[in-house]
N, C-alpha and C positions, 0 to 999 in steps of 0.2 A: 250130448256134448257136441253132436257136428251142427248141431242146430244154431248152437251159441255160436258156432267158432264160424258158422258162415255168416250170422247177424254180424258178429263183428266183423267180417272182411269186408262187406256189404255198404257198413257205415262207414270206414274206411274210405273205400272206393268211394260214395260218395263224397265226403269230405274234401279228397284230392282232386273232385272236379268242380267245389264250388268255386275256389279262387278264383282259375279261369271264366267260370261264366261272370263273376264280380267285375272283370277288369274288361266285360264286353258291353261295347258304346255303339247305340241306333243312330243311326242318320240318315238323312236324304241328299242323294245326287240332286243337287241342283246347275251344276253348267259344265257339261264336257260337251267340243266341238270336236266334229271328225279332223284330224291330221295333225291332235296333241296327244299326247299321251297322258297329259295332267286333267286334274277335274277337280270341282270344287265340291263337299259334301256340308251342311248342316247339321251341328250337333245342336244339343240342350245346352252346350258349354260354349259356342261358337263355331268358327266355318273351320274345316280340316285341307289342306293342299293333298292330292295323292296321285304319283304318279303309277300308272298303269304299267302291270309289267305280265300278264299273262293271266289265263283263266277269263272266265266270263266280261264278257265287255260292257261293262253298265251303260247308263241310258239315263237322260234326267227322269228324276221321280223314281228312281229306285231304290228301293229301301237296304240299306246294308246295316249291317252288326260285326265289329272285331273291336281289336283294340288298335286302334288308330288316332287314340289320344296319346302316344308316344313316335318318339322319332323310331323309324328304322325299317327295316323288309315287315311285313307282315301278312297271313291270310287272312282274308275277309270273307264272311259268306253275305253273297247277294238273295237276299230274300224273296226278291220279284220275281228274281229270275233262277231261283232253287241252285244255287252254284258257287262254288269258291269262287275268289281272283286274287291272285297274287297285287299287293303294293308295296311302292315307299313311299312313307310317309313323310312328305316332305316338311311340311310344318300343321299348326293344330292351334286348336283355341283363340281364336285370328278375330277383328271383325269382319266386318264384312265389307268397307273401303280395304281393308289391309290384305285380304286375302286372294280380289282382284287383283289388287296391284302385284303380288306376285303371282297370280296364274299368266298374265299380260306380261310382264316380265320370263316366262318359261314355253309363253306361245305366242311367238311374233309372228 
């Protein structure tokens, strides 16, 4: 009987952690310069705006994973660099004229 009752807490648990890995998006840092806190990443969906607010400091060509295809605070894990970092997600699914124009717009 405790055999069952742990399978089922087991599948359970899992279950309640697929969501979240569903709603986790790969990309690549493709342009942050030193003395902005914004940076532009590449998804499969298009470019994300995200500004920097703490934790590991990415670096172009870094591979990140979160959900950062939604507006708002979010953690990110940086993959390159084995580490969280805190963002806002300022905007998402951009092209890639459209997501310059506001990173230049947020780093003059």
């Amino acid at each position: 009987m405790k055999k069952a009752g742990l399978l089922c807490l087991f599948v359970v648990l899992v279950a309640l952690c697929v969501p979240s890995i569903a709603q986790a998006s790969k990309g690549s840092v493709v342009l942050y310069k030193s003395g902005c806190d914004y940076y532009i990443v590449e998804t499969n969906m298009g470019y994300v705006l995200l500004e920097w607010f703490g934790g590991s400091d990415p670096s172009e060509g870094d591979i990140l994973v979160g959900d950062y295809e939604s507006y708002g605070m979010k953690d990110i894990y940086n993959l390159s660099a084995d580490a969280e970092t805190k963002v806002w997600v300022e905007e998402f699914w951009l092209s890639k004229d459209r997501v310059l124009e506001e990173y230049f717009d947020q780093c003059r």
